[in-house]
C-alpha positions in Angstrom: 22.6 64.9 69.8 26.2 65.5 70.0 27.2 61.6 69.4 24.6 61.8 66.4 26.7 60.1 62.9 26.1 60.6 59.6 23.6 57.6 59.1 21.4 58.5 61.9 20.9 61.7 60.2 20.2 60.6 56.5 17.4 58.2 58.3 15.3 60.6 60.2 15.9 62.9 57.2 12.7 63.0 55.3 10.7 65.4 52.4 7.8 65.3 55.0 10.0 66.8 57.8 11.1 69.5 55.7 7.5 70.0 54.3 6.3 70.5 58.1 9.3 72.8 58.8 8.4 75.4 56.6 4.7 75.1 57.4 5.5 75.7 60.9 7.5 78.6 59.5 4.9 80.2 57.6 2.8 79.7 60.4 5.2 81.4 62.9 5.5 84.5 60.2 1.5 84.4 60.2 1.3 85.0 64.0 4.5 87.6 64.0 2.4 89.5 61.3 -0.4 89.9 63.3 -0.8 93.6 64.8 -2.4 93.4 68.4 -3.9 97.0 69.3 -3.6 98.0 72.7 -7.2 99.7 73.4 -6.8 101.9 76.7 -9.8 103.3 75.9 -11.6 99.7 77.5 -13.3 99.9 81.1 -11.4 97.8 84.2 -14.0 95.5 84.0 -14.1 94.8 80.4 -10.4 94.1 80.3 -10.7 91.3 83.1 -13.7 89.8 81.5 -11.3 89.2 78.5 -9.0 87.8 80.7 -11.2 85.4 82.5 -12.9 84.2 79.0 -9.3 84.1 77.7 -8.6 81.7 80.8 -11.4 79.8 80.4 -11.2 78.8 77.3 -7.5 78.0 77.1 -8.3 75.4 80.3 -11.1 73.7 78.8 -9.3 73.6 75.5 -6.6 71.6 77.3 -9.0 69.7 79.1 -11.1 68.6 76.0 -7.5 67.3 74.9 -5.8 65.8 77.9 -9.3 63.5 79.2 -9.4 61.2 76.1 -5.9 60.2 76.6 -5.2 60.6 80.3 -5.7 57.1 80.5 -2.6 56.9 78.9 -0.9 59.8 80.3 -1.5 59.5 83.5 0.2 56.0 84.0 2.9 56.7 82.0 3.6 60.0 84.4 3.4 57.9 87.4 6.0 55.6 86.1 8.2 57.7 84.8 9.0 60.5 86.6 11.9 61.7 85.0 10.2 62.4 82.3 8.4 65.5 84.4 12.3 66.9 84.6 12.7 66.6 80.8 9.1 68.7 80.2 10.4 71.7 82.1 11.2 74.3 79.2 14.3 75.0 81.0 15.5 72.0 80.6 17.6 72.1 77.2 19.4 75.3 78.8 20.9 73.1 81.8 21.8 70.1 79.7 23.6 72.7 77.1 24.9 73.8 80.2 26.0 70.4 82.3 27.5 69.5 78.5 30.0 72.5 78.3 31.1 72.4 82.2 31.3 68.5 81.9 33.5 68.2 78.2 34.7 71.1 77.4 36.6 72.1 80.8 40.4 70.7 80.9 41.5 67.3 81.8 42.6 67.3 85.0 46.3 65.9 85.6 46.4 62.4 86.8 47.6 62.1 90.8 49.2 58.9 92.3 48.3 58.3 95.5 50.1 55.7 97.7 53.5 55.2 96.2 54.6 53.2 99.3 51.4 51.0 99.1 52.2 47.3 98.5 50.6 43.7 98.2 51.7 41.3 100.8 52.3 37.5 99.6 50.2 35.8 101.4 50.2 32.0 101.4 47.2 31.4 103.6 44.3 31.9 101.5 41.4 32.2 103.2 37.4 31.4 102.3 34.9 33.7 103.4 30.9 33.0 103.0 28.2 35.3 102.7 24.8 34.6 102.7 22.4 37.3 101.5 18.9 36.9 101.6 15.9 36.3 103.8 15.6 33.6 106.5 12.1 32.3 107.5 
């Protein structure tokens, strides 16, 4: 994102990104608009049996999406587990942190070590072989 130019901006620009931005916005208003009564006046049991159902349905609701394409997900997963670390919501808050610690701290001063180090002429040259691999 930081190394982002000018071109790469104008291209994934688009009237149908900024069309689903503010539809996503209204839709955010919609839900902060909502008023959610707080009944005390519900028995124990009633309040868990909302909370069960609530449960419920937001598992199978997942399930009815993720089984049609866990063919595809679960593979992909498998083989790319980094991907897992990138899900996490925390995420974005470590990289924007790892980004200011790693660029914006100061340079450190440059150190020489070995000032009395030197290369020795040597006129024998000498051939070494390796050989890497398996032997059978």
């Amino acid at each position: 994102v930081m190394q982002t130019d000018i071109k790469e901006v104008k291209d994934l620009l688009s009237w149908r990104l900024v069309l689903l931005a503010i539809v996503v916005l209204l839709f955010c208003v919609f839900i902060l608009r909502i008023r959610i009564e707080n009944n005390t006046e519900q028995g124990f049991f009633k309040k868990i049996r909302v909370r069960v159902l609530s449960a419920l349905l937001g598992c199978s609701i997942f399930l009815i999406a993720f089984v049609p394409l866990s063919k595809t997900f679960i593979p992909f997963f498998r083989t790319y587990n980094e991907i897992r670390m990138y899900n996490v919501p925390f995420y974005p808050i470590y990289a924007v942190y790892r980004y200011c610690v790693r660029f914006l701290k100061p340079k450190s001063e440059f150190k020489t070590i070995g000032d009395d180090a030197f290369r020795e002429n040597n006129s024998s040259k000498k051939l070494l072989v390796l050989v890497v691999g398996e032997t059978a």
